[in-house]
C-alpha positions as CSV (number, residue, x, y, z in Angstrom):
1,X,9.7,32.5,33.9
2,X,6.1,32.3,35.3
3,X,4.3,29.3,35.2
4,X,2.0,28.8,31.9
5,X,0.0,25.9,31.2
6,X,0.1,25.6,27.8
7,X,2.5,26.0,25.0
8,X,2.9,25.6,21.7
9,X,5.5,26.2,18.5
10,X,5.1,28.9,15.9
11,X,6.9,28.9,12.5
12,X,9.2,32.0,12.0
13,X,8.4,32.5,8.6
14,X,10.5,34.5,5.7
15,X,7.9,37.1,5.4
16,X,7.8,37.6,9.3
17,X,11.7,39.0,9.1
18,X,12.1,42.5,8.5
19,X,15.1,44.3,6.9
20,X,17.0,44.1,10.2
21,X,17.0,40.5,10.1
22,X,14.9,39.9,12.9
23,X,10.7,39.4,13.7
24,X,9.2,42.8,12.8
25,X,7.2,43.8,15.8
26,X,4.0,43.5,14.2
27,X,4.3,39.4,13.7
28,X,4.6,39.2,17.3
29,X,0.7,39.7,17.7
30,X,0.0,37.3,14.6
31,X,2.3,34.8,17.3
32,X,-0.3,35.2,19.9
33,X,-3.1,34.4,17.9
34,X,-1.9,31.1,16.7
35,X,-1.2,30.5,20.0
36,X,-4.8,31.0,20.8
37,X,-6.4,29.4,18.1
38,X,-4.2,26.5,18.9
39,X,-5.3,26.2,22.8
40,X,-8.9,27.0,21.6
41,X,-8.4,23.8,19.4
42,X,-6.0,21.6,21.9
43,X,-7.9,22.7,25.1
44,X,-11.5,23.8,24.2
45,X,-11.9,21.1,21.0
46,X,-13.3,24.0,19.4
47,X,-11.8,25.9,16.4
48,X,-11.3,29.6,17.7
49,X,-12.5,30.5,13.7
50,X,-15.7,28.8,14.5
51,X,-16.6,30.7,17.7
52,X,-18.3,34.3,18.4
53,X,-15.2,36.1,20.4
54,X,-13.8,39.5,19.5
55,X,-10.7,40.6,20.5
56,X,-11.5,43.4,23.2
57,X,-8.0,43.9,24.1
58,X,-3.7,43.3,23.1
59,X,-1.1,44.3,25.6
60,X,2.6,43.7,24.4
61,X,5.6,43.7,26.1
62,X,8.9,43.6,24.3
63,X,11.8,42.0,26.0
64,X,14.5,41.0,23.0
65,X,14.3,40.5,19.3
66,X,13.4,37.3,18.2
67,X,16.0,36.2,14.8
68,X,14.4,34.2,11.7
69,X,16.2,31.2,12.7
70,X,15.3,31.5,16.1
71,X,12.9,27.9,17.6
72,X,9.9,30.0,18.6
73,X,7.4,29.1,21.4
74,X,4.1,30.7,23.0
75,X,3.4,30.0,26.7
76,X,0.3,30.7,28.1
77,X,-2.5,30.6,30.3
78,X,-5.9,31.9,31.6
79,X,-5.3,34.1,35.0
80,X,-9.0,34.1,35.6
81,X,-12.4,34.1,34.0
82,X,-15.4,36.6,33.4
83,X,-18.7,36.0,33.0
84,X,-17.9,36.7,29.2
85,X,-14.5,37.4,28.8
86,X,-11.4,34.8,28.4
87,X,-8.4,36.7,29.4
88,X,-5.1,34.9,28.5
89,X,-1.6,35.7,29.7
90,X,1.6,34.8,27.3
91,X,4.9,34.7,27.2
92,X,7.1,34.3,23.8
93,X,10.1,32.3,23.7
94,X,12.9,32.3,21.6
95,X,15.2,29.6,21.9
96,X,13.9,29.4,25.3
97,X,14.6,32.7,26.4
98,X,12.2,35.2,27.3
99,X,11.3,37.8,24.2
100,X,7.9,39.1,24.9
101,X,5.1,39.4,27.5
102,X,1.5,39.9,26.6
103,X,-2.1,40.0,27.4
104,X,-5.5,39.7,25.8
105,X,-8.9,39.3,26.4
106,X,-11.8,37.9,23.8
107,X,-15.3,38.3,24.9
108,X,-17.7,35.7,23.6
109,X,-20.3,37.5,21.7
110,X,-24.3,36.2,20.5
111,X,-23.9,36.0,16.3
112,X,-27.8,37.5,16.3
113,X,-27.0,40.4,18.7
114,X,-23.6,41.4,18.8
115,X,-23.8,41.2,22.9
116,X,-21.9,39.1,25.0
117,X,-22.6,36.1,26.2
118,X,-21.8,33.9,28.8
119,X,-18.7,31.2,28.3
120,X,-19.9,27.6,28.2
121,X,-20.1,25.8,30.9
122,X,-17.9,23.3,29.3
123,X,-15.3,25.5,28.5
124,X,-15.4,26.8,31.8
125,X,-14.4,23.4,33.3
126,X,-11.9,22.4,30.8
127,X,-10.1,25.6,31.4
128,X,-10.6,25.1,35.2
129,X,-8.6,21.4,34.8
130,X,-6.0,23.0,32.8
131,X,-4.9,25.7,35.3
């Protein structure tokens, strides 16, 4: 396993098992942005609902299934920073175990203009101390 710096649980919940007993594919995603919003909250002290990011980009990895009774964890961290963009690298656990890889990157965004905008300087620093 790499080295994250954060992680945090995530609820498997009935409606997240598919027919086949296991995760459905499409959860996994929903995983990684609770895991987000979550470091947003724990690292940042900012609610990730409260800031201007969009979502620019979701790479997913699939390793092994994830069951519904499974004790499900998100590791992650930020690789390095843009002038705009927050990239974020993840791993999701089950039981421990490896089950996914990902990547994403938000770019904060200006609510007038729609255009990017740097990241605070605060923001900057905090995520500096964490990695």
């Amino acid at each position: 396993m790499e080295d994250y710096s954060y992680e945090t649980a995530v609820d498997v919940r009935l409606r997240d098992v598919d027919f086949m007993g296991h995760v459905n594919n499409a959860i996994y995603a929903t995983y990684l942005e609770q895991a987000r919003e979550d470091y947003f909250a724990d690292v940042l002290d900012v609610s990730l609902v409260e800031t201007d990011t969009v979502l620019v980009s979701l790479e997913l990895e699939y390793a092994r299934p994830i069951e519904a009774d499974d004790e499900v964890t998100v590791a992650l961290r930020v690789p390095e920073l843009g002038t705009s963009s927050l990239p974020m690298a993840y791993e999701i656990r089950s039981n421990g175990e490896r089950a996914a890889t990902a990547r994403t990157v938000q770019v904060l965004t200006d609510p007038e203009t729609g255009e990017s905008r740097p990241i605070p300087p605060e923001w900057r620093t905090r995520i500096e101390r964490r990695e």
